[in-house]
C-alpha positions in Angstrom: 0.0 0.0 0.0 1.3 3.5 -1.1 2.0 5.4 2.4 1.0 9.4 1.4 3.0 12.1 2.4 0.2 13.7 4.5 -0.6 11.0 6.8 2.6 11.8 8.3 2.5 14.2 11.4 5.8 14.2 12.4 9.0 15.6 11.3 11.1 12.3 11.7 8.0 10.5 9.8 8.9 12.8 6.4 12.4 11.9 7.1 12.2 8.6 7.0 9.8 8.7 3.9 12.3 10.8 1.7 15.3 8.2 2.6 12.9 5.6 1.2 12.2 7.5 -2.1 16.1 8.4 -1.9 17.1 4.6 -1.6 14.5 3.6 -4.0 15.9 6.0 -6.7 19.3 4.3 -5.6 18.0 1.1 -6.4 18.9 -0.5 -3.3 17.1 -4.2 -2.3 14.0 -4.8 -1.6 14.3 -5.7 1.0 15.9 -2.3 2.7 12.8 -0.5 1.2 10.5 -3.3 3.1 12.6 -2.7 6.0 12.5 1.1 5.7 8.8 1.2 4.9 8.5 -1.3 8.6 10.2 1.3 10.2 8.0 4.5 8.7 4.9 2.7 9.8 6.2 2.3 13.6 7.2 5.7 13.9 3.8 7.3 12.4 2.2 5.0 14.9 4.0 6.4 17.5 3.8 10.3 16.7 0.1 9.6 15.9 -0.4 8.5 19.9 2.0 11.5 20.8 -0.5 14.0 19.2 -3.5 12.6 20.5 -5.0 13.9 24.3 -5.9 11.8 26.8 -9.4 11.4 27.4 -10.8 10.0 30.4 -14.0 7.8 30.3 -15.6 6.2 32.6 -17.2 2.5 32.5 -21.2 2.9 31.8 -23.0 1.8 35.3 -26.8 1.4 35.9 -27.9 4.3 38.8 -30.4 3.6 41.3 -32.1 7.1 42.9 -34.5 6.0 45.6 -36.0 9.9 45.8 -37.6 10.7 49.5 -40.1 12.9 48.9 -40.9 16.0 51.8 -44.0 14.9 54.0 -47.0 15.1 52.1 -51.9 18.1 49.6 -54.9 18.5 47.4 -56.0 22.0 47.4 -59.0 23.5 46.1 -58.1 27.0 47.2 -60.3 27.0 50.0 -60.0 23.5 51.6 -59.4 23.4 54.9 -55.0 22.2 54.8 -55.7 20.4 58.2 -57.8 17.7 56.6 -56.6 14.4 55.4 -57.9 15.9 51.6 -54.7 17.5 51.9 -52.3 15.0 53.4 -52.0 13.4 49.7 -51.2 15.1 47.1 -48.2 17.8 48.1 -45.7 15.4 47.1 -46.7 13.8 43.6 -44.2 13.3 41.4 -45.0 14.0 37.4 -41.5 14.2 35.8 -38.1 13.6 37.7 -35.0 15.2 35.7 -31.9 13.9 37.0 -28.4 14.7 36.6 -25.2 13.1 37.0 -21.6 14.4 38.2 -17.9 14.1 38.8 -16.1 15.3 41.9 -15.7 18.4 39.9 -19.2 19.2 39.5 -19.2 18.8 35.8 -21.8 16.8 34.1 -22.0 13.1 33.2 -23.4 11.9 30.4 -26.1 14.0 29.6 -29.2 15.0 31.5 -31.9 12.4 32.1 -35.8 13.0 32.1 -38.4 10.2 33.6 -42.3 10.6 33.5 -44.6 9.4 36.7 -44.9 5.9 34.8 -41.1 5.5 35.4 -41.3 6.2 39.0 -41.4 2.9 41.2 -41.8 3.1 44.5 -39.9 6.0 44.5 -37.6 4.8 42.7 -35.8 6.1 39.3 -33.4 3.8 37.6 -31.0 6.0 35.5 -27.9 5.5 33.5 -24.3 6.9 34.6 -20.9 5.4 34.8 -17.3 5.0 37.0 -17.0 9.0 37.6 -20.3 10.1 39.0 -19.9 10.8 42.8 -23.1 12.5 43.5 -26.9 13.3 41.9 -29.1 16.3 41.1 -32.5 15.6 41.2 -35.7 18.4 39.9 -39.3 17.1 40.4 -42.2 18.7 38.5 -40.2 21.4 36.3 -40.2 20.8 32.3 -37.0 19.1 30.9 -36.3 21.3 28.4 -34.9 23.7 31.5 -32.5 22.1 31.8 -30.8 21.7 28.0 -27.5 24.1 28.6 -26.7 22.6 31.8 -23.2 21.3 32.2 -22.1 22.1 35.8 -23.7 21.3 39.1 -23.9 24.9 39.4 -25.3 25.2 36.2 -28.5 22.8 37.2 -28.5 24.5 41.0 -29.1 27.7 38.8 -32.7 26.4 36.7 -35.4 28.1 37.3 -38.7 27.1 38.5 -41.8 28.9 37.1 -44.7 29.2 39.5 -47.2 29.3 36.3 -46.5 25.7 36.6 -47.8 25.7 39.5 -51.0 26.4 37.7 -51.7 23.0 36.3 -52.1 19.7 37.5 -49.3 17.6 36.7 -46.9 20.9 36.1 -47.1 20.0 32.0 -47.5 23.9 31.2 -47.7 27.2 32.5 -51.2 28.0 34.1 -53.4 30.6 34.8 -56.2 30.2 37.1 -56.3 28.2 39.9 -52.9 26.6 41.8 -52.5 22.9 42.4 -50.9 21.0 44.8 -50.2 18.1 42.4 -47.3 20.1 40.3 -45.2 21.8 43.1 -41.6 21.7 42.4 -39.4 20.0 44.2 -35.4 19.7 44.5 -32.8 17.6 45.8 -29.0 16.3 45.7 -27.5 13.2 47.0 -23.8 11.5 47.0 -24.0 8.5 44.5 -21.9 5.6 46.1 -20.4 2.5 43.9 -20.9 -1.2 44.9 -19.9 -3.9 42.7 -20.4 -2.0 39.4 -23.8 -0.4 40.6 -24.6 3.1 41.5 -26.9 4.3 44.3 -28.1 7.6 45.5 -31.0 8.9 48.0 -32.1 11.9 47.1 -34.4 14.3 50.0 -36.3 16.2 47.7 -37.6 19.6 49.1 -40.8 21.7 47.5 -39.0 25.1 46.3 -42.4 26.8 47.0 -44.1 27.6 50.6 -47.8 28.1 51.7 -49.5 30.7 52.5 -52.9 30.0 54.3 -55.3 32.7 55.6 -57.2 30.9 58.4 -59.1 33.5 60.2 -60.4 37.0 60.2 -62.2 38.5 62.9 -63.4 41.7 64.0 -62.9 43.5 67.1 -64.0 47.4 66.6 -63.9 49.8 70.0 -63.7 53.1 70.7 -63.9 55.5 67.9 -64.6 52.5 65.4 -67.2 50.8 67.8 -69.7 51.2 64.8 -67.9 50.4 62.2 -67.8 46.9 60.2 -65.8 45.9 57.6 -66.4 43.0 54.8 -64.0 41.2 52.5 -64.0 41.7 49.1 -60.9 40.0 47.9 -58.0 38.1 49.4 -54.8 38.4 47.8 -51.3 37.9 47.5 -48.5 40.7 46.6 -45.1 40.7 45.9 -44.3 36.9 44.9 -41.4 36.0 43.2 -42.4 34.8 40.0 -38.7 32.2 39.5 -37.1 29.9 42.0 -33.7 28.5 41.4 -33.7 24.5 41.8 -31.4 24.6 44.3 -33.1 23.7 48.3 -29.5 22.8 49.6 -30.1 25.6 52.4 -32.8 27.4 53.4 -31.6 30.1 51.0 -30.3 28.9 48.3 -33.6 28.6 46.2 -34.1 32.3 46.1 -33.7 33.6 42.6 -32.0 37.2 42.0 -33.9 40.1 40.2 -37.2 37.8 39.7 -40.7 39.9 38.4 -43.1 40.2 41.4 -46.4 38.7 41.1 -49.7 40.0 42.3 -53.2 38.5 42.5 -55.7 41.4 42.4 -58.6 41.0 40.3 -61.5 43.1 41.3 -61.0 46.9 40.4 -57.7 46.6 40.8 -55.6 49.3 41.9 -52.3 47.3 41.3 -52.5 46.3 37.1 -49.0 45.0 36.7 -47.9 41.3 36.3 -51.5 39.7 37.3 -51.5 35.8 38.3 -55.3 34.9 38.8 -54.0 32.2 40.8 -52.5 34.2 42.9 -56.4 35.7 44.2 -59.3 34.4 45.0 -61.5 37.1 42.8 -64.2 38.7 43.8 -66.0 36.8 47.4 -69.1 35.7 48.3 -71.2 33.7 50.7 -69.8 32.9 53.9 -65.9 34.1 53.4 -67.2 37.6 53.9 -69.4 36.7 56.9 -67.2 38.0 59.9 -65.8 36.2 62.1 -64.9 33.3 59.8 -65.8 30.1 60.5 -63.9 27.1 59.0 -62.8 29.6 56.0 -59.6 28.9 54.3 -57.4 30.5 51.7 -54.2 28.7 50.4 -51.3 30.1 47.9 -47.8 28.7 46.7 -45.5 31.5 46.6 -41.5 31.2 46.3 -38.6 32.6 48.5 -38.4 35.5 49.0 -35.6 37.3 51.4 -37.6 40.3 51.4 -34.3 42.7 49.7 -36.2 44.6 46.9 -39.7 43.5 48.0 -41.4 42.0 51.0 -44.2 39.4 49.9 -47.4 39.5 51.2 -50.9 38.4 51.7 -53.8 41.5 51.5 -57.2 41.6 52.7 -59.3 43.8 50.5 -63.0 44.4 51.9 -65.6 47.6 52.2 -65.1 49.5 55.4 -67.8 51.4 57.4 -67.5 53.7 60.2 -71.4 52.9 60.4 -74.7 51.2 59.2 -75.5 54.6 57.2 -71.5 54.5 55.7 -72.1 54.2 51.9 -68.1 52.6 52.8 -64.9 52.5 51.4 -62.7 50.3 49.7 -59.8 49.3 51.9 -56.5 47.1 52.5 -55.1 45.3 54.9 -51.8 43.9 53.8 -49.7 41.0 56.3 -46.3 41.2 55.7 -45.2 37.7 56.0 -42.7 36.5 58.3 -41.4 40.5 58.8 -40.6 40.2 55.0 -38.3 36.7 54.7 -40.2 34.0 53.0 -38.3 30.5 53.2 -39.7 27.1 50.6 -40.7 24.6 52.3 -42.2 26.1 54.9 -45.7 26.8 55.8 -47.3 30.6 56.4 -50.7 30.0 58.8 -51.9 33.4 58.4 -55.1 35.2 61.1 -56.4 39.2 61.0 -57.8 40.8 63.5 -59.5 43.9 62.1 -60.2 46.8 64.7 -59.4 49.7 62.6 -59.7 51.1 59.1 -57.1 49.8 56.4 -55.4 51.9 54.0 -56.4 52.6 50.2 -53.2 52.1 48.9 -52.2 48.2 48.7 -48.6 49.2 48.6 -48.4 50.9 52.2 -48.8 48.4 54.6 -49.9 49.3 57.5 -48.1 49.8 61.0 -49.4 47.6 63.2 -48.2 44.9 65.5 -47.6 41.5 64.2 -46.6 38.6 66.6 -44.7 35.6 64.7 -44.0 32.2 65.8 -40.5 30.9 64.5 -41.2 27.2 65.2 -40.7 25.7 61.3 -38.0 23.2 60.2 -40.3 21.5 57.4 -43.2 21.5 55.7 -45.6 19.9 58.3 -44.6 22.6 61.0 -46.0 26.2 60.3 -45.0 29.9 61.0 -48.2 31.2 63.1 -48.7 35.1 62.5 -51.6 36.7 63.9 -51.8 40.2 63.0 -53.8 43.2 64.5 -55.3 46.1 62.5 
């Protein structure tokens, strides 16, 4: 076989081939050009492996993730959350992305997407190989997400959309009505290697927290001992709109420069960046007979650490100073948790209303609040009772 100049790479590989054609044009034996030619092909062997760089690869391995999912809700938004309705449902799992790393955070393989159907008792069986050392997990946020991720950091930095939030099994961005089948959830894990099989157990964490308005009552005295006061609208204000999937502190899912989300829908005097699922609309019936009585209202919001804007939940309702008041429109906004909203966590909201609100939704009011810091996870909650 001819051997061509340009499959050479190496300066002592186009020596060797010009003493060839020199000794051929000398007419030495044939046997020195066969010997020659024996000795050309060993040293392009050996500058080809010289120019090549070493790649590392690791021997393909079957993954077991065994994901632990947070305690578990069904939510109409008015069920009552301390029914066993809502001790179901919290913690489904519709899609499970998973991704797989070295000990230097950079991504093995490529990511991996599973539907419910592939879930077995919690249980995802995935594909990885000799170098991954430890497991992302993201529950209930699309796949596509995730297409440019290449570091660990890369995946911690995804963001959840709360109009996911909005359908049932977190398919697409919603609208109307929150449910509590398509929360997203979040998780890492250390993989560990036994006999050519990978394991990890991933604690998955929900990336949103709840906000529940359980009670309003009135208490007027004094100058207001006339007056009433009945709710309109509930709503929430200031909720970040992104979440990073990231729960590996009680920070870290807290996206920077999110849009702030809003729920007001009845002559609205805030008309940016509307969620409907965010607000209950316009009330009726029994949620605007004071004092409540087994009355509930339940949002998912994301973390918030309150920098730029402090999330809260607003009481909107018709204020009288008497029966012969023709009333005015007025808010009561409850600054939750003195502005630092945490995932995971639970918001059990009560208003006391003894005074007029203010007509502005964006100037809280100052009144006392009284918080209870008693929350580690989800089935603990942050009781605020709040005074107007």
């Amino acid at each position: 076989m001819p051997i061509r100049q340009e499959e050479c790479t190496c300066e002592i590989g186009i020596e060797c081939f010009m003493q060839i054609i020199i000794n051929k044009k000398k007419n030495k034996s044939m046997s020195k050009l066969l010997m020659a030619g024996m000795m050309l092909i060993g040293l392009l062997a050996s500058c080809s492996e010289n120019d090549k760089s070493p790649v590392e690869k690791g021997t393909s391995m079957k993954l077991t993730l065994n994901l632990t999912s947070p305690t578990v809700t069904k939510t109409a938004i008015t069920d009552d959350p301390n029914t066993t309705t809502y001790i179901a449902s919290e913690s489904t799992i519709n899609n499970v992305v998973v991704a797989l790393f070295d000990a230097s955070g950079n991504l093995v393989g490529g990511i991996q997407s599973f539907s419910s159907a592939q879930v077995t008792n919690h249980q995802v069986s995935a594909t990885g190989s000799s170098l991954m050392t430890q497991a992302a997990v993201a529950v209930n946020v699309p796949a596509a997400s995730f297409t440019n991720v290449k570091t660990l950091s890369d995946f911690e930095s995804v963001k959840a959309d709360l109009d996911y939030t909005a359908t049932t099994d977190a398919s697409a961005a919603g609208t109307t009505q929150q449910s509590a089948t398509a929360l997203p959830m979040a998780g890492e894990g250390t993989v560990t290697i036994a006999q050519s099989v990978g394991t990890a157990t991933i604690q998955l964490t929900r990336l949103v927290g709840k906000v529940i308005l359980s009670g309003i009552s009135p208490n007027f005295s004094g100058v207001y001992a006339d007056a009433s006061f009945t709710p309109t609208e509930v709503f929430m204000y200031n909720v970040p709109s992104t979440a990073n999937c990231n729960a590996t502190s009680t920070t870290s899912a807290i996206a920077s420069a999110p849009t702030f989300l809003q729920g007001e829908q009845v002559s609205p005097l805030l008309t940016t960046n509307l969620k409907n699922y965010l607000g209950t609309g316009a009330l009726s019936g029994t949620a605007q007979t004071l004092p409540w009585s087994n009355q509930y209202f339940s949002f998912y919001v994301f973390p918030n650490d309150g920098s730029t804007a402090q999330t809260q939940l607003v009481i909107k309702g018709l204020f009288k100073m008497s029966s012969s008041d023709t009333g005015t429109t007025v808010y009561y906004p409850i600054t939750l948790n003195s502005g630092t909203v945490q995932n995971n966590k639970v918001y059990n909201l009560t208003a006391v209303i003894g005074s007029i609100g203010t007509t502005d939704p964006t100037k809280p009011l100052n009144v006392p609040v009284g918080v209870t810091l008693n929350v580690v996870d989800w089935p603990s909650t942050i009781t605020q009772g709040t005074t107007f």
